[in-house]
C-alpha positions in Angstrom: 131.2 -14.0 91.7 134.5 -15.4 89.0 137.0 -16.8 90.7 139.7 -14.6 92.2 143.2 -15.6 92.0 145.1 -15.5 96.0 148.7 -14.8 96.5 149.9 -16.1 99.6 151.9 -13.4 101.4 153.5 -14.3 104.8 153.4 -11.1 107.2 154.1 -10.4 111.2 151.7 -9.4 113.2 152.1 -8.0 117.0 150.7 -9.7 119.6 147.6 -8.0 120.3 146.9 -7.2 116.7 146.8 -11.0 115.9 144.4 -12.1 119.4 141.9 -9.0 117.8 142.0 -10.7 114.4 141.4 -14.0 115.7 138.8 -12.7 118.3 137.0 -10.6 115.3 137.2 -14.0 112.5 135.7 -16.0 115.6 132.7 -14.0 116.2 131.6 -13.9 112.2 132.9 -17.4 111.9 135.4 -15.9 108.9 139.0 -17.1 108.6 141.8 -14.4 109.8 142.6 -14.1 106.3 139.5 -13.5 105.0 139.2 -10.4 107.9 143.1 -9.4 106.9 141.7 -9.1 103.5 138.6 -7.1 104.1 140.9 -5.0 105.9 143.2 -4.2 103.6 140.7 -3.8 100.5 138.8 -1.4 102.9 142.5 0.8 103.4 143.4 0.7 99.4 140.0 2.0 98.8 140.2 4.8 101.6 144.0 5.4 100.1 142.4 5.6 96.4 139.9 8.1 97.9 142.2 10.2 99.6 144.6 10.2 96.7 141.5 11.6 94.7 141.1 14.2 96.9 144.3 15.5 96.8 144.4 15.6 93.3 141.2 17.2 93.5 142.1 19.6 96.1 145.8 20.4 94.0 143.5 21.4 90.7 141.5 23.5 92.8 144.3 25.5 93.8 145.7 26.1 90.2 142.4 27.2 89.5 142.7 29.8 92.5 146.2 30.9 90.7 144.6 31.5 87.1 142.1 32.9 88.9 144.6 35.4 90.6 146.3 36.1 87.3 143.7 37.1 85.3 142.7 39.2 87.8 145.8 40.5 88.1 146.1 41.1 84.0 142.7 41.8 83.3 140.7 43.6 87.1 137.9 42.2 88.3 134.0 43.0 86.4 131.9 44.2 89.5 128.9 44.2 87.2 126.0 41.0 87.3 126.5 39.3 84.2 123.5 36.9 85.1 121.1 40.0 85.4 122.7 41.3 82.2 122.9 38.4 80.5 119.0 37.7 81.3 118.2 41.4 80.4 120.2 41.1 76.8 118.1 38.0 76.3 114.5 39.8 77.4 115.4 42.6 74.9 115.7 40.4 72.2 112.8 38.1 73.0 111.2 41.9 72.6 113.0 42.9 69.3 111.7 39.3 68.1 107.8 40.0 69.3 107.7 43.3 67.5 109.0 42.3 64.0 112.2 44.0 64.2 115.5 42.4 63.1 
C-alpha cells in the first residue's frame, strides 16, 4: 500500500466517547487514531452512499413526473406491446419462410 499523507487535526472528544475509543484501540492493539480513522472513513463512505441514493431516489421521481405528463398529453396504451411486438416479429419470420417480401 503507497504511502498516505496524515494531517494532524486536534478534536474534543466527551468523556465516555474517548474511554470507548481507548477501550476499543486496546483490545485490537491499534492506536486511537488509527480507530478515529476507520471510523470516520467508514461514515464518509455511508455519507457517499446515502448521497447516491438520494440522488438516485430524486431522478426517480422526475421520472414519475414525465411519466405523469405524457400520460396526461398522450393517455395511457392498455394494449401488450410485448405480445404484439413478438407477434409482428412471428409474422414476419412467416412472410420470410414463404418467399414473400
Amino acid at each position: 500500500m503507497g504511502k498516505t499523507h496524515m494531517y494532524r487535526a486536534q478534536i474534543l472528544l466527551e468523556q465516555q466517547q474517548h474511554e470507548t475509543l481507548a477501550k476499543i484501540a486496546r483490545r485490537e492493539k491499534r492506536s486511537i487514531s488509527d480507530v478515529v480513522r476507520e471510523i470516520v472513513n467508514e461514515w464518509l463512505a455511508a455519507q457517499t452512499l446515502e448521497s447516491q441514493k438520494r440522488l438516485e431516489l430524486d431522478a426517480l421521481e422526475q421520472l414519475g413526473q414525465i411519466r405523469l405528463r405524457i400520460q396526461e398529453q398522450r393517455g395511457v396504451y392498455h394494449g401488450d406491446l410485448l405480445a404484439e411486438a413478438r407477434s409482428e416479429r412471428e409474422q414476419d419470420i412467416e412472410r420470410v419462410w414463404n418467399g414473400q417480401p
